[in-house]
KEKE-3310 file (N, C-alpha, C; in steps of 0.2 Angstrom, whole numbers, plus 5000, padded with zeros to 4 digits):
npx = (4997:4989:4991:4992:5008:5010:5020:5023:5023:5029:5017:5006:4999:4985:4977:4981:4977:4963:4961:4966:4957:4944:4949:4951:4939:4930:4936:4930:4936:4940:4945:4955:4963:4980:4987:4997:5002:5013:5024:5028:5020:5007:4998:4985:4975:4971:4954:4953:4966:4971:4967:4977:4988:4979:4976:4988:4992:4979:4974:4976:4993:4997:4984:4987:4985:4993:5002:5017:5024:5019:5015:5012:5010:5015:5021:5025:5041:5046:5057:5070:5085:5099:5110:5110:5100:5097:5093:5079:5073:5074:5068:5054:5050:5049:5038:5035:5034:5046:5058:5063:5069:5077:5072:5077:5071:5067:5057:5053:5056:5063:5066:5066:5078:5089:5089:5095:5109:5112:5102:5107:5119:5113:5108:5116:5123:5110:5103:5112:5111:5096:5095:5104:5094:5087:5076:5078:5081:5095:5098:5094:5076:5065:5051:5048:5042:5043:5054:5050:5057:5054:5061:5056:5061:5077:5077:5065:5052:5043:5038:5036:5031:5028:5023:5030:5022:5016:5020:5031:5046:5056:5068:5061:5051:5054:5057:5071:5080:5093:5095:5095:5107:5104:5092:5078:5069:5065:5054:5053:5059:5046:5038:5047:5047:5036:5035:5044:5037:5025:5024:5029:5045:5047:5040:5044:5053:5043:5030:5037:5044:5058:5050:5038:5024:5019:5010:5011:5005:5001:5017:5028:5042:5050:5050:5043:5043:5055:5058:5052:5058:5072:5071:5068:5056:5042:5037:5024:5023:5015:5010:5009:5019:5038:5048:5061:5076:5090:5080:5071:5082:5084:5076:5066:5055:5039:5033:5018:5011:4997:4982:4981:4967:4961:4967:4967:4975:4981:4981:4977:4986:4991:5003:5006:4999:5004:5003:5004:4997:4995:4979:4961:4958:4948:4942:4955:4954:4942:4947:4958:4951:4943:4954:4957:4946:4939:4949:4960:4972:4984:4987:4987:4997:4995:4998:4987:4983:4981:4971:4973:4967:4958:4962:4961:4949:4946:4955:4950:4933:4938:4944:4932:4926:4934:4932:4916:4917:4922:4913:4904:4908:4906:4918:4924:4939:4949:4964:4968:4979:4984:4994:5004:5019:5035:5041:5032:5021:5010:4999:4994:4999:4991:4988:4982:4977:4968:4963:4966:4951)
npy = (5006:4997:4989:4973:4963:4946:4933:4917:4898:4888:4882:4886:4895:4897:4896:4906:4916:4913:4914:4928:4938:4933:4938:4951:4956:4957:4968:4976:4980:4980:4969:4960:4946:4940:4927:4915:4899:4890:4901:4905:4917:4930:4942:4955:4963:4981:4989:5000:5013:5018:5009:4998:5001:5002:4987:4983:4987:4984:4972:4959:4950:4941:4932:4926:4912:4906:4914:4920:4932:4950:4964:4981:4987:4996:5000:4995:4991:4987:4977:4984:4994:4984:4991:5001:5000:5006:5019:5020:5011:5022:5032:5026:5027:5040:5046:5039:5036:5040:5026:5013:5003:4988:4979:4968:4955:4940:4924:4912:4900:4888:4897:4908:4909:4909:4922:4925:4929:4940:4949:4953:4958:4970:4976:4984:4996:5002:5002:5015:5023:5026:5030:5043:5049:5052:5044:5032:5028:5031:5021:5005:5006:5001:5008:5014:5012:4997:4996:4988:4980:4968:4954:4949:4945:4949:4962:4965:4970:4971:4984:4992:4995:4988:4988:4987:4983:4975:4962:4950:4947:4940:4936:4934:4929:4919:4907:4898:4885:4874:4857:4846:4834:4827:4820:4812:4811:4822:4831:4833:4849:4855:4857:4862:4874:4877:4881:4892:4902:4903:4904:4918:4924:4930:4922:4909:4903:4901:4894:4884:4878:4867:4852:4854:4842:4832:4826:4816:4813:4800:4797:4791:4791:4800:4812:4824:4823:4822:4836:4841:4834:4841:4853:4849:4843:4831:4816:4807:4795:4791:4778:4764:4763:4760:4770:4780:4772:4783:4794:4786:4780:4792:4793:4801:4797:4790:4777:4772:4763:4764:4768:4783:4792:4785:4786:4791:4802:4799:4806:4823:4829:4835:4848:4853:4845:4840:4835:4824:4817:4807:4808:4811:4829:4836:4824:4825:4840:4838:4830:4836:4849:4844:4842:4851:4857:4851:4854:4845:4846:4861:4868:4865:4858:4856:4848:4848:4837:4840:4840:4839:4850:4861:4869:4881:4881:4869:4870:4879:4872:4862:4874:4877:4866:4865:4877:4875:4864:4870:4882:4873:4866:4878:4885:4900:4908:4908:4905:4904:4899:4899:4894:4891:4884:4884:4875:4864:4854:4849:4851:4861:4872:4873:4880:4879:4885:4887:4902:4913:4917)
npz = (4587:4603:4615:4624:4628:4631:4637:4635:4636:4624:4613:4622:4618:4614:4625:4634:4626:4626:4641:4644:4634:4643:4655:4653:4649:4660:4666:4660:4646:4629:4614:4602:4600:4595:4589:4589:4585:4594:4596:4607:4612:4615:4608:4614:4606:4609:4609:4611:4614:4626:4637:4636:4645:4656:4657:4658:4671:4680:4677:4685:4687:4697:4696:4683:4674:4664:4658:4658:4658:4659:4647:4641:4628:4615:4604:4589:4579:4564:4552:4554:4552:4551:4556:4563:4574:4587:4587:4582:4590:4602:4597:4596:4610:4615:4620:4632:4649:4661:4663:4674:4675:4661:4651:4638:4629:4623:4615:4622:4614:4603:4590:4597:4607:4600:4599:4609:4614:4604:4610:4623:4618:4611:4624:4633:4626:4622:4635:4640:4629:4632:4645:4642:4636:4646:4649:4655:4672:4682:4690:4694:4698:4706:4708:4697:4680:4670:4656:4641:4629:4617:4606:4592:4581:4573:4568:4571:4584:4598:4609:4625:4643:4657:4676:4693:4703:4696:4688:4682:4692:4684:4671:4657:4664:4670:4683:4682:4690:4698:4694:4708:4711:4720:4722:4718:4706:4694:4694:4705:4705:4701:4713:4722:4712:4714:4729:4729:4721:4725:4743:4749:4753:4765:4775:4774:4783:4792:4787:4780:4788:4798:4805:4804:4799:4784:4770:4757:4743:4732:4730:4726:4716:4725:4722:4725:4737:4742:4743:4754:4761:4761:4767:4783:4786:4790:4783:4777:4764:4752:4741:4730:4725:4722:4735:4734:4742:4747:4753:4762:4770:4779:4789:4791:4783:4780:4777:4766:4759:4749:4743:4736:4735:4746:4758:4774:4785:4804:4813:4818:4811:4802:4792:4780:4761:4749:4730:4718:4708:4694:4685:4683:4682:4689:4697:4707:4712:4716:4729:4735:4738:4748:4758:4764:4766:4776:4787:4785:4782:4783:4773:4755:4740:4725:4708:4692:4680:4665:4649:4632:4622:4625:4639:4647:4649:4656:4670:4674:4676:4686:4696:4700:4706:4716:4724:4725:4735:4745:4748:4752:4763:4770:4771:4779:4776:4765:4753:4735:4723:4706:4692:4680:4680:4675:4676:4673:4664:4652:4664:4677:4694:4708:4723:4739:4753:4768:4778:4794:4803)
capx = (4993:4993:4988:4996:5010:5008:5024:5021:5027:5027:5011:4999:4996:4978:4976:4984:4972:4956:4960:4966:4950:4941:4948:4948:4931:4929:4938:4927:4942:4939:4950:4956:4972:4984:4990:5003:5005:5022:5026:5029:5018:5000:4997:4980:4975:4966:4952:4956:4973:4973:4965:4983:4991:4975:4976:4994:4989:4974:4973:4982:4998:4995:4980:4986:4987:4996:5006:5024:5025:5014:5015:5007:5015:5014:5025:5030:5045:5049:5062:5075:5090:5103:5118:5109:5095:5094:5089:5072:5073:5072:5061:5048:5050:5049:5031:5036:5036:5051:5058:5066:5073:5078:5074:5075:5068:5066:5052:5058:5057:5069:5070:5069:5082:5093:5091:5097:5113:5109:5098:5113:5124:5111:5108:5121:5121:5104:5100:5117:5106:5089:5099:5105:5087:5082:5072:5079:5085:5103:5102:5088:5073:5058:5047:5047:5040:5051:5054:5051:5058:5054:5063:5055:5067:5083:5074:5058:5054:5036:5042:5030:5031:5023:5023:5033:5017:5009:5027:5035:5053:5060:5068:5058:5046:5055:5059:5076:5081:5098:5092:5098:5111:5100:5085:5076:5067:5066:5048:5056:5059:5040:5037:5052:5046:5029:5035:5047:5031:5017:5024:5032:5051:5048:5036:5047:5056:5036:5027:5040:5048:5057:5047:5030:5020:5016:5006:5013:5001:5007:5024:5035:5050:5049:5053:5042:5043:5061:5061:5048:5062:5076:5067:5068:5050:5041:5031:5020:5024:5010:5011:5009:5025:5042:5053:5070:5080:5089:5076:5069:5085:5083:5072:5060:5050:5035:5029:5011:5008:4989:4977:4982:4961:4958:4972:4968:4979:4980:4981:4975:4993:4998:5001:5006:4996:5005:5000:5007:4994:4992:4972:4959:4961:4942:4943:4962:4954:4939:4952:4960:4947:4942:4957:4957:4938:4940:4955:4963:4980:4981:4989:4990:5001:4995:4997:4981:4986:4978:4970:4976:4965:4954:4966:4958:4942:4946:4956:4942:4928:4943:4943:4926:4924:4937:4927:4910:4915:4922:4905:4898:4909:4906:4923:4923:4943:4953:4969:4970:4981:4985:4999:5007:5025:5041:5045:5026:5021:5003:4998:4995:5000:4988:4991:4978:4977:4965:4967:4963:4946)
capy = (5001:4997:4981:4968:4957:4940:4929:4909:4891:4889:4878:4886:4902:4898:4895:4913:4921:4914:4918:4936:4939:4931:4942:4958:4957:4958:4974:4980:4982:4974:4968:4953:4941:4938:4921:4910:4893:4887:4907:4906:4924:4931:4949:4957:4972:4986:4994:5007:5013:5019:5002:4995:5003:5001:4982:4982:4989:4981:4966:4955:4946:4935:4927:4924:4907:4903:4918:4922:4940:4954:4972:4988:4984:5004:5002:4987:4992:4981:4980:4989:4994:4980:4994:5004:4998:5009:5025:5018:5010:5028:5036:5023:5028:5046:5047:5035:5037:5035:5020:5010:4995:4990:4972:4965:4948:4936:4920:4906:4895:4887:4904:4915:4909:4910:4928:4928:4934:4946:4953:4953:4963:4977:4979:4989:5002:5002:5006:5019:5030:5028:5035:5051:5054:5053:5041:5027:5029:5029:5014:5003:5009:4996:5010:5016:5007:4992:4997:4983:4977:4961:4954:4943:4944:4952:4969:4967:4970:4974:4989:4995:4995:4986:4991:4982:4979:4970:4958:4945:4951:4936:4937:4931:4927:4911:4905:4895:4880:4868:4847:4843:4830:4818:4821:4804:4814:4828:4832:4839:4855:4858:4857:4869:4880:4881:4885:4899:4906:4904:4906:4922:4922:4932:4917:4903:4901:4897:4889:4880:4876:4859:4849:4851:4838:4834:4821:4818:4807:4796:4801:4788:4788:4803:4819:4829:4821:4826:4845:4841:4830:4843:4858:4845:4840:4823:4816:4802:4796:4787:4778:4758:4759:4760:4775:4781:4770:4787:4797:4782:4781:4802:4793:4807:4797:4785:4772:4769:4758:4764:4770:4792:4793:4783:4786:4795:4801:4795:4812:4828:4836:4837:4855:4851:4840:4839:4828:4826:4810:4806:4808:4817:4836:4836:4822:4826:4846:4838:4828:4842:4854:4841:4840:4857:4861:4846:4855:4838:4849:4867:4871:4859:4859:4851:4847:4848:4838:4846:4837:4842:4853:4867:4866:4883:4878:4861:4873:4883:4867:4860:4879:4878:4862:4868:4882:4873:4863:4875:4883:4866:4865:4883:4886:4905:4912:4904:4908:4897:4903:4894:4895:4886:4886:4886:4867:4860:4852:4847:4855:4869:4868:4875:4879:4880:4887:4890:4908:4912:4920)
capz = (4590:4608:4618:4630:4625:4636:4637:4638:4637:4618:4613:4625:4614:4613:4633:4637:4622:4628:4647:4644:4632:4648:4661:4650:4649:4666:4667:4654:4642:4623:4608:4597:4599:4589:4592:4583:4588:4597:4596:4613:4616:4613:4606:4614:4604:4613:4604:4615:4616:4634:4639:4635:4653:4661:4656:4664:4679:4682:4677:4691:4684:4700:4694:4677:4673:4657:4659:4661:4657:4651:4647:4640:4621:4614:4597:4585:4577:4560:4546:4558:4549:4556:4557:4568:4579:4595:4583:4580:4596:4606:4595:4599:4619:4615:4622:4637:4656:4663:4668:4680:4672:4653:4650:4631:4630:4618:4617:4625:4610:4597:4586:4601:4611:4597:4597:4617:4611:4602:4614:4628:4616:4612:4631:4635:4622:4620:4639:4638:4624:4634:4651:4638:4634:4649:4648:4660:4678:4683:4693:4693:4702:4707:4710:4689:4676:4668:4650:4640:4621:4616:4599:4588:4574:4576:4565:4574:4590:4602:4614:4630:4648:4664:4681:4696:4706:4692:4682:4684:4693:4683:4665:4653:4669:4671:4687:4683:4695:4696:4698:4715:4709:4724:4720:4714:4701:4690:4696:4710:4701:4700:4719:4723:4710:4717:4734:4727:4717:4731:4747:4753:4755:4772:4777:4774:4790:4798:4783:4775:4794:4798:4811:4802:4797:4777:4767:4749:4739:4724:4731:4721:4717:4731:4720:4728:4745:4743:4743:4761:4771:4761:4772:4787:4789:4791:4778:4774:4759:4750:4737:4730:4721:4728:4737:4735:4746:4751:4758:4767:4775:4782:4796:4791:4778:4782:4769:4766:4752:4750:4738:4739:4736:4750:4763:4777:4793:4810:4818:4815:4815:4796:4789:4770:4758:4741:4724:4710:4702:4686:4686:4680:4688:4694:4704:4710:4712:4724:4733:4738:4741:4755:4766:4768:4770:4783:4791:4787:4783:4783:4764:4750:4735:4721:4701:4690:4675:4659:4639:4626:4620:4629:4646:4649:4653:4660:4674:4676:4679:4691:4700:4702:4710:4721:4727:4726:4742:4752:4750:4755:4770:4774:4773:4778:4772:4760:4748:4729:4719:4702:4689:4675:4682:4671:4678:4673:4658:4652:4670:4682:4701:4713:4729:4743:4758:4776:4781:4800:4805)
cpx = (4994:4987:4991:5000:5011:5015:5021:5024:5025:5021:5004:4996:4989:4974:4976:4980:4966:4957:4961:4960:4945:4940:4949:4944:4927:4931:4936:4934:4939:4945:4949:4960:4973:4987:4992:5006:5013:5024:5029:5024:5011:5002:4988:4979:4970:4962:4953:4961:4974:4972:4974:4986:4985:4975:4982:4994:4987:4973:4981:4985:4996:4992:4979:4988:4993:5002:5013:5027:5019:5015:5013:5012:5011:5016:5029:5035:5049:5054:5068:5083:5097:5109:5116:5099:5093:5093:5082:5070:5069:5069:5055:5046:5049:5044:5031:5038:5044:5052:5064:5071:5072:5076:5072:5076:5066:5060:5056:5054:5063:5071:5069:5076:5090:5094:5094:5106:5115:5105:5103:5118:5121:5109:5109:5124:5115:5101:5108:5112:5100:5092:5100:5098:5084:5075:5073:5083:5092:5104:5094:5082:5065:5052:5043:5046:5044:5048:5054:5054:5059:5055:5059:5059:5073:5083:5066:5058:5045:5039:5034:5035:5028:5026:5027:5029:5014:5012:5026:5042:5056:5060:5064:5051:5050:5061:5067:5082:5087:5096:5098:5100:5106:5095:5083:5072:5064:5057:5050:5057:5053:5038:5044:5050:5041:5030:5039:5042:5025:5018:5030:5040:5049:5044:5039:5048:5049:5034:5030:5045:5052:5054:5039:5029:5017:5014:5010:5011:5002:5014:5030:5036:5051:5051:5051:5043:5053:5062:5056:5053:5069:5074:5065:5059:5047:5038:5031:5020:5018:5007:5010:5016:5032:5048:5061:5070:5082:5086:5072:5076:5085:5081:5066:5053:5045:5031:5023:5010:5002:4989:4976:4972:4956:4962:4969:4974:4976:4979:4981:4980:4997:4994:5002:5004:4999:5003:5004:5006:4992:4984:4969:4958:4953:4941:4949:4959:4948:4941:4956:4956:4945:4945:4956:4950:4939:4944:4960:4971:4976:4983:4990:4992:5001:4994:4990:4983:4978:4975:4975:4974:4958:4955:4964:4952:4941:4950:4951:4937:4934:4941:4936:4923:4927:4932:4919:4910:4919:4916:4902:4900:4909:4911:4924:4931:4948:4957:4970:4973:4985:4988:5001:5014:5029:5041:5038:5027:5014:4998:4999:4996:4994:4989:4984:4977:4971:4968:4963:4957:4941)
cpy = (5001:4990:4977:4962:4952:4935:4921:4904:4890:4881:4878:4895:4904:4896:4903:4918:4918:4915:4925:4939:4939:4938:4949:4960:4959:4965:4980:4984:4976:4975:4961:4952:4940:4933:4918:4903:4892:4895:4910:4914:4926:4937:4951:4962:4974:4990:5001:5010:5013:5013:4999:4994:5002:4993:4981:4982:4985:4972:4959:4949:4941:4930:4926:4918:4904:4908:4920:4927:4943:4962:4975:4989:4992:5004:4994:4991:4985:4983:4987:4987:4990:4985:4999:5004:5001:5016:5024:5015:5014:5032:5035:5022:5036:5049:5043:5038:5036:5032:5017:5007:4994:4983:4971:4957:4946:4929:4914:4899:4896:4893:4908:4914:4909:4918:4931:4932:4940:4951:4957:4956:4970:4981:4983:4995:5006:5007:5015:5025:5031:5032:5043:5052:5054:5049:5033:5030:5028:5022:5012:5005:5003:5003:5015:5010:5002:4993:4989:4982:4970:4958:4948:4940:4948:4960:4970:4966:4975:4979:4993:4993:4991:4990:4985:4979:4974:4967:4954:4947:4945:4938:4932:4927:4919:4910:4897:4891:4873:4863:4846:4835:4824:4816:4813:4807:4821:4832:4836:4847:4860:4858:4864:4876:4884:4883:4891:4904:4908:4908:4912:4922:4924:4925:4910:4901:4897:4894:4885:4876:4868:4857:4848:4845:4836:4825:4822:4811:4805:4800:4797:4791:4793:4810:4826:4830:4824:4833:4846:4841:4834:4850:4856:4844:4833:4821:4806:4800:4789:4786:4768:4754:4759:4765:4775:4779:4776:4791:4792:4781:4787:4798:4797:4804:4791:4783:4771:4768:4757:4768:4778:4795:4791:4784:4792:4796:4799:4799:4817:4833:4837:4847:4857:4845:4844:4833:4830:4819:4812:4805:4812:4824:4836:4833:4824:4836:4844:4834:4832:4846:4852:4838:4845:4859:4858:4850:4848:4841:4857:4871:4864:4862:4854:4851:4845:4845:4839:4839:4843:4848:4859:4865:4873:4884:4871:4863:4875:4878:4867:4865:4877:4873:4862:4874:4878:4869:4867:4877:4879:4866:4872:4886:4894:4909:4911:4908:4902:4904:4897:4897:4888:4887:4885:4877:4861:4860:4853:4849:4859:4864:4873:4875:4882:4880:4891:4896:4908:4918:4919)
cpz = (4598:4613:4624:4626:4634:4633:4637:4636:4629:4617:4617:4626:4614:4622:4635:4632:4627:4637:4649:4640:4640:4652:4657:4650:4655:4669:4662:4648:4634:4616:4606:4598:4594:4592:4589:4586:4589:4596:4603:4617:4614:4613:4609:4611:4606:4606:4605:4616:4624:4638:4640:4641:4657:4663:4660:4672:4683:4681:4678:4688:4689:4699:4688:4676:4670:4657:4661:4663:4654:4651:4643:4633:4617:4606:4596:4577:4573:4555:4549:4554:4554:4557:4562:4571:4586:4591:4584:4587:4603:4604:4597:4606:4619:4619:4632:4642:4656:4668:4672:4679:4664:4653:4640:4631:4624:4620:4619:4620:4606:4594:4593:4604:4605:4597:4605:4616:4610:4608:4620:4626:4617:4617:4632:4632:4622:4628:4642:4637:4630:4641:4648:4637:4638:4651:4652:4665:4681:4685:4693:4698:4701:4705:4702:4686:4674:4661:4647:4633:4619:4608:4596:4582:4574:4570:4567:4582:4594:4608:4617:4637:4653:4671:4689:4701:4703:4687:4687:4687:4689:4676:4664:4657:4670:4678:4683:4688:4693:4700:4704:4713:4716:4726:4716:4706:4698:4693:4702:4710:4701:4709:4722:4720:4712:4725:4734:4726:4723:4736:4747:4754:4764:4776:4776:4779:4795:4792:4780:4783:4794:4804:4808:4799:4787:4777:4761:4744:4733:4726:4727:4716:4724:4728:4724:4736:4747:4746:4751:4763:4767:4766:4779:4791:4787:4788:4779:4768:4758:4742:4736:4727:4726:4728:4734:4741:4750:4754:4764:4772:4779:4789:4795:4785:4783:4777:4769:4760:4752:4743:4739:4739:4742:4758:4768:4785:4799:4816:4813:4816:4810:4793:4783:4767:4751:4739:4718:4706:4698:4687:4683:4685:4691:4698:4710:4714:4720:4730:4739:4740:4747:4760:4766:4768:4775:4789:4795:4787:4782:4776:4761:4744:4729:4711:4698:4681:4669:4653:4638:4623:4627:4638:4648:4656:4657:4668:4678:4679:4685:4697:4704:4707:4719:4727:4728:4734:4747:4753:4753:4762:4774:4778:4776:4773:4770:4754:4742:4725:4715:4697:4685:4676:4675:4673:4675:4666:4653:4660:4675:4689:4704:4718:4732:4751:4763:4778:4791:4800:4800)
residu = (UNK:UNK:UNK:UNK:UNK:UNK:UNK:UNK:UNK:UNK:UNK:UNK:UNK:UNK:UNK:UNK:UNK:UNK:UNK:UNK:UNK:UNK:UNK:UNK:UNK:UNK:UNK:UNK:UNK:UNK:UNK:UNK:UNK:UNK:UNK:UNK:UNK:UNK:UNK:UNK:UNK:UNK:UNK:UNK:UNK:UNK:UNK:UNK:UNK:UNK:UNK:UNK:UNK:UNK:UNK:UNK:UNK:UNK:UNK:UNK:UNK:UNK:UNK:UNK:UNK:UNK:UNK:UNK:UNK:UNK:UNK:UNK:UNK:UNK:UNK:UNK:UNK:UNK:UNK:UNK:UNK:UNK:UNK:UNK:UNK:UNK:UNK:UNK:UNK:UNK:UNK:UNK:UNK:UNK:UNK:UNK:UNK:UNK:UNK:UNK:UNK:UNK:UNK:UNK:UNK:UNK:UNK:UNK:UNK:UNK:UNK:UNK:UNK:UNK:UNK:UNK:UNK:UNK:UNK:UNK:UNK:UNK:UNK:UNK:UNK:UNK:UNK:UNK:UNK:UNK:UNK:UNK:UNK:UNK:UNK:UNK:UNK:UNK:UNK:UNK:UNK:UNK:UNK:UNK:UNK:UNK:UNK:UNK:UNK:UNK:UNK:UNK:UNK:UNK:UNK:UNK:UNK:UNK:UNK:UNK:UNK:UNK:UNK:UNK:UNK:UNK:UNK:UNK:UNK:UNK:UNK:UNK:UNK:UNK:UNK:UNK:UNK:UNK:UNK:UNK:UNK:UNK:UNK:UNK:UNK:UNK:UNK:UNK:UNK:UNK:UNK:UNK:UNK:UNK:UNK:UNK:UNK:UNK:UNK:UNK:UNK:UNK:UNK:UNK:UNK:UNK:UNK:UNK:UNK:UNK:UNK:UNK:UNK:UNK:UNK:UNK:UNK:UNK:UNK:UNK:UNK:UNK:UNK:UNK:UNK:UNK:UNK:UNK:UNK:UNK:UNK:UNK:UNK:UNK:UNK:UNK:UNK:UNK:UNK:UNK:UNK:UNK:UNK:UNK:UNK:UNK:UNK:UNK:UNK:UNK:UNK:UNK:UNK:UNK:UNK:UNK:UNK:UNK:UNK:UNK:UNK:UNK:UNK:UNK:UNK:UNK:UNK:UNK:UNK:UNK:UNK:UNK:UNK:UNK:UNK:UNK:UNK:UNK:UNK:UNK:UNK:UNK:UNK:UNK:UNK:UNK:UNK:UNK:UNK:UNK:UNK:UNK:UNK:UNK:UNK:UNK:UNK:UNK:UNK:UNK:UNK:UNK:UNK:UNK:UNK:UNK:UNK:UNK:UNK:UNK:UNK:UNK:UNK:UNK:UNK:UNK:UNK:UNK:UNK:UNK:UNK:UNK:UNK:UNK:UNK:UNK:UNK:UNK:UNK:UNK:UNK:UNK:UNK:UNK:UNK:UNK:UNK:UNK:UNK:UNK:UNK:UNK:UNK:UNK:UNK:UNK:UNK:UNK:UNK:UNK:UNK:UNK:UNK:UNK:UNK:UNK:UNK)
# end
């Protein structure tokens, strides 16, 4: 066989099949999912074998929604003799480029994480042998493929590679984050993530600067408003409920006990607009879209929360509306980029940005 396996948040199995179906398609690439509720992973089969690595390739991890990890799944190895596991292991790589990096990864639900262990013992044998064959680089090497073996049972196991232009550099693709003990609320986690994720590390120091200017609409209790005036900028917090006492004390917060639909600023000098209201995502999607076609701010940072069922396509209409008024405002060169983070729940963050010329 050979196909793409797709890592995810267990319960949005059927998100991550119908959007890689989607954008296969568009790569003229064809197959069928296999998908297993709460399994935390989707199986894509290629009708084509070579499709598999062209899938890895080509089709941009970046703009994969739902997605945590994916790669170019070559060889399913089951009913593995538990006394000796790296035999069969390195057979099923016999054929393989060589690579870079070793990761074995498990699903990050209940039974997977119980095989983390496990995984973290056969490591280090395991990439031992692949080095003797030949077939992993001494030291790690960005610039070769990253071998992958991912367990599902502790005698099964889906074995392929992706490419380090087109991964996640995170294990198991999960950005992992420790709650700032003065954080007002856990929600904060999902703003941090998404500027980890979006923005540039080398671009920090000017986008992420202190001194600028932010909006942060429904901002109570202030979790997100937090990780703004922790990066020393000034924000508007806006909101009907009531602030964390300590960041009102910083000096750097300003209360507006307003309606975050109908608020507008008093100067044309903010350069982040996050949200993170409970609402429905197409109105919250053309909210957003119209402070930055206004060039009311210059990036915004915002939650899209999800139903329950077909959170796909309820993305997708959202995107659309997005895009629709830029066109209307003749926006000319804009960056949206949208993900289901490691810290979200029931919703994707979106991030939007004005480029210049």
């Amino acid at each position: 066989m050979a196909g793409l396996v797709l890592y995810c948040r267990s319960g949005f199995e059927n998100d991550v099949a119908n959007e890689v179906q989607d954008k296969a398609s568009l790569l003229n690439v064809y197959g069928y999912v296999e998908a297993k509720s709460n399994s935390g992973f989707v199986l894509f089969h290629c009708y084509q074998q070579e499709h598999a690595e062209v899938l890895s390739k080509k089709l941009d991890f970046s703009r994969l929604i739902f997605a945590r990890q994916h790669f170019a799944c070559q060889q399913i190895i089951e009913n593995m003799d538990i006394t000796d596991r790296i035999s069969p292991l390195i057979e099923a790589v016999a054929d393989f480029p060589l690579c870079g990096e070793l990761r074995v990864e498990y699903a990050d639900t209940t039974d997977g994480r119980e095989l983390s262990k496990f995984c973290r013992k056969i490591s280090v044998p395991l990439r031992q042998a692949l080095r003797k064959k030949n077939k992993l680089t001494n030291k790690d090497n960005p610039k070769k493929p990253v071998l992958h073996v991912f367990f599902t049972k502790n005698d099964k196991a889906y074995i392929g590679f992706s490419f380090t232009h087109n991964n996640s550099p995170l294990p198991l693709g999960i950005m992992r984050l420790k709650f700032p003990f003065d954080a007002p609320s856990r929600s904060t986690l999902k703003l941090d993530e998404a500027f980890q994720t979006f923005i540039p590390k080398d671009e920090h120091d000017v986008r992420l600067q202190g001194g600028l200017q932010a909006v942060d609409l429904g901002a109570c209790p202030g979790g997100w408003t937090y990780q703004l005036v922790k990066r020393g900028m000034f924000v508007q917090a806006v909101d009907n409920g009531a602030m964390d006492e300590a960041l009102m004390e910083t000096g750097q917060v300003t209360y507006c006990p307003e309606d975050g639909f109908k608020f507008q600023p008093k100067k044309k000098n903010i350069y982040w607009l996050v949200c993170d209201m409970i609402e429905q995502p197409q109105r919250v999607a053309k909210l957003m879209a119209t402070w930055v076609a206004e060039q009311s701010c210059k990036e915004a940072m915002f939650n899209l929360k999800l139903p329950m069922k077909r959170r796909y396509e309820s993305v997708q209409g959202a995107l659309a509306i997005i895009e629709e008024v830029m066109k209307h405002a003749n926006v000319g060169r804009y960056q949206m980029q949208t993900k289901h983070l490691y810290h979200n729940r029931e919703e994707v963050t979106v991030h939007l940005r004005l480029l210049n010329g």
